[in-house]
C-alpha positions in Angstrom: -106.9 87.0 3.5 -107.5 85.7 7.1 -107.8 82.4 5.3 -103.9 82.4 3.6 -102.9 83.8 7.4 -104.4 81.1 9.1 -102.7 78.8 6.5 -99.3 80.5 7.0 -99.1 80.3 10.4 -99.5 76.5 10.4 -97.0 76.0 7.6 -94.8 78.3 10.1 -95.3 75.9 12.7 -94.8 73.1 11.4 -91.5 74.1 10.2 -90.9 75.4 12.9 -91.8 71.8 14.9 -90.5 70.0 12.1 -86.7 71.6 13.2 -87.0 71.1 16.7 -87.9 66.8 16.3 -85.4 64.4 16.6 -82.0 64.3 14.8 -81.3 61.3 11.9 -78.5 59.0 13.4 -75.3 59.6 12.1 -74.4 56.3 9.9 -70.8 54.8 10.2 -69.2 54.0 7.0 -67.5 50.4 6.7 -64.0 52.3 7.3 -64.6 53.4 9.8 -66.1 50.5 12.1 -62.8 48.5 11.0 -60.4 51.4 12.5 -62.7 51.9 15.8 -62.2 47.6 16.3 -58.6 47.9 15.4 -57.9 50.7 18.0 -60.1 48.9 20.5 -58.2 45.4 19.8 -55.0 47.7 20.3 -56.2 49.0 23.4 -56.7 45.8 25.0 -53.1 44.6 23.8 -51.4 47.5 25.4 -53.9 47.1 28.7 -52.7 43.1 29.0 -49.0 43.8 28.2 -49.0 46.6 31.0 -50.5 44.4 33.5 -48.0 41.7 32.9 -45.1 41.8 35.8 -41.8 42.3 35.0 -39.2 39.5 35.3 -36.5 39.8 38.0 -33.3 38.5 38.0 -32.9 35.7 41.0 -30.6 37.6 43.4 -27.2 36.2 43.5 -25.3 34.9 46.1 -22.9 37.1 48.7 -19.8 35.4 49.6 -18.4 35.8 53.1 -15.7 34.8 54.9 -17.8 33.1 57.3 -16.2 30.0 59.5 -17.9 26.4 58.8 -19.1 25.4 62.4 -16.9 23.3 64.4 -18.0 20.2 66.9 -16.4 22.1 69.9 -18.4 21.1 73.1 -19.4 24.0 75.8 -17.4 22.8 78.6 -19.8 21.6 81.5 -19.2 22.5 85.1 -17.7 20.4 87.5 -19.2 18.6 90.6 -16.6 17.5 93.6 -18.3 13.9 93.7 -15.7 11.4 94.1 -17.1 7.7 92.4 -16.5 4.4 93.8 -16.4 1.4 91.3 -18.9 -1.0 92.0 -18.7 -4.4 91.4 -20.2 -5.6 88.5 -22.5 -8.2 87.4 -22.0 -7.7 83.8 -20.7 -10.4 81.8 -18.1 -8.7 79.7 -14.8 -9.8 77.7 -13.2 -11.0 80.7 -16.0 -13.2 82.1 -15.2 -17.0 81.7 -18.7 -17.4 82.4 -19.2 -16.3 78.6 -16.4 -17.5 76.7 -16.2 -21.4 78.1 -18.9 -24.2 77.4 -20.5 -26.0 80.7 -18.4 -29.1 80.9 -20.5 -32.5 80.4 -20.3 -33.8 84.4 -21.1 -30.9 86.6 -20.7 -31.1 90.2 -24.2 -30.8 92.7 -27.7 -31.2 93.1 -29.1 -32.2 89.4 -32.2 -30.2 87.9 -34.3 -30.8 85.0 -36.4 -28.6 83.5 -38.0 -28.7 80.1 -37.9 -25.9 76.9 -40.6 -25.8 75.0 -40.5 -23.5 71.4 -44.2 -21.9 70.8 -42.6 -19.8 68.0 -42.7 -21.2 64.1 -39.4 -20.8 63.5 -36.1 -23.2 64.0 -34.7 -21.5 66.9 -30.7 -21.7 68.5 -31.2 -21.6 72.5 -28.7 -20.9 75.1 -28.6 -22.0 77.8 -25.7 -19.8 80.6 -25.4 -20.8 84.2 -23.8 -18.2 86.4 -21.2 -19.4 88.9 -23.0 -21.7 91.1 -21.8 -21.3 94.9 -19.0 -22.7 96.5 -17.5 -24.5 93.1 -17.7 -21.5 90.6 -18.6 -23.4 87.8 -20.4 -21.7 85.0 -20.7 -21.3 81.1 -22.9 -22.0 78.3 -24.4 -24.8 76.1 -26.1 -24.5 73.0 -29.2 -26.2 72.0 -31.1 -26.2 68.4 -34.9 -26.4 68.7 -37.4 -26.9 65.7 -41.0 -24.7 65.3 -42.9 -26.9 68.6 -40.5 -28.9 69.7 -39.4 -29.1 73.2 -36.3 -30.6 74.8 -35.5 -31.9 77.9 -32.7 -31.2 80.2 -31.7 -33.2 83.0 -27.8 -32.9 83.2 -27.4 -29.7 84.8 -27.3 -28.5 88.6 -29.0 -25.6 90.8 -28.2 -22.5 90.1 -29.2 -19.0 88.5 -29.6 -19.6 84.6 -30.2 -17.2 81.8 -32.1 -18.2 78.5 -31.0 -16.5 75.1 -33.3 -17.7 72.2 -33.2 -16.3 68.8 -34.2 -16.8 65.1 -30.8 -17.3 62.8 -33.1 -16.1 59.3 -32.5 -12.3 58.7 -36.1 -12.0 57.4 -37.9 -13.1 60.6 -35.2 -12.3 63.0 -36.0 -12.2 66.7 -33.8 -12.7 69.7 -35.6 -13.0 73.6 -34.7 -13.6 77.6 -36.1 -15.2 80.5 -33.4 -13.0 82.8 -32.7 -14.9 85.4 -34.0 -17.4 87.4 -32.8 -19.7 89.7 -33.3 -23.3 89.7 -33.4 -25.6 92.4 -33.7 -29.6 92.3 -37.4 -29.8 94.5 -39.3 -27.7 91.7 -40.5 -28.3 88.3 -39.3 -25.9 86.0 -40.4 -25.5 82.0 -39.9 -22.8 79.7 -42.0 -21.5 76.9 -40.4 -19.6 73.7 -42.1 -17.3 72.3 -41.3 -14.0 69.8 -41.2 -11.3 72.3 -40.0 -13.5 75.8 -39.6 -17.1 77.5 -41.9 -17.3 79.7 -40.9 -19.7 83.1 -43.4 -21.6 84.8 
């Protein structure tokens, strides 16, 4: 008898073992993996169409009866200066000294000086004597000059003289000055033309 109790009791536990192991996985049917994917794909729709920022409408324009601006000037103070005209040295529409050529036989002292283009492009020069001292005489003669060449000129007398050179063609375009200078029959005088001045010597 002990023998059938000894083999009871481990029957007994080993059910009893047996009940407390592990549970058996459940197993998902074919159903239902197709309607956990299509509520998990449905999620996901719903999640990306939430996220998605709602469109606004562009705010429309207000209309006002707001003034266009105007050009009116702030009125400056005044000063108490009184101005007196000075003379001027300007050559303006008036001048005779820029409207009339040099005649061909000046009066006084003869100077020559020579004009020499460094530039390479066909140049117009003129040449404007101011009104020499006591006679007055004074205008302007025009000269052409081709890419280095150099004239001479010999019929004209002491006085201040301005140079104007420029290049007719619009594409290289160019126009320069000596000033003024003031020639006198004991020196030598030359000019040289180039695209940003005339340079005297």
């Amino acid at each position: 008898m002990k023998r059938f109790s000894i083999l009871t009791l481990v029957l007994t536990i080993t059910l009893i073992l047996s009940a407390c192991g592990p549970e058996a996985a459940p197993t998902l049917s074919t159903a239902d993996m197709l309607s956990t994917a299509a509520a998990v794909a449905y999620t996901m729709v719903v999640e990306t169409q939430a996220a998605i920022p709602t469109a606004t409408p562009p705010p429309t324009a207000t209309i006002t009866n707001t003034p266009a601006p105007t050009n009116t000037f702030v009125p400056l103070p005044t000063l108490d200066v009184t101005l007196t005209p000075a003379p001027s040295g300007n050559a303006g529409a008036g001048d005779p000294c820029v409207k009339n050529p040099l005649p061909g036989g000046l009066q006084g002292k003869t100077v020559r000086f020579r004009v020499y283009n460094s530039s390479k492009a066909a140049l117009t020069l003129s040449v404007n004597l101011h009104p020499t001292v006591p006679l007055g005489e004074c205008g302007y003669r025009v000269y052409s000059l081709d890419p280095a060449q150099s004239i001479v000129i010999n019929d004209l007398v002491e006085g201040c003289y301005s140079l104007w050179a420029w290049n007719p063609d619009p594409k290289g375009y160019f126009m320069v000055t000596n000033g003024t200078d003031c020639l006198y029959s004991s020196e030598d005088w030359s000019f040289t033309i180039t695209t940003k001045e005339i340079q005297s010597r």
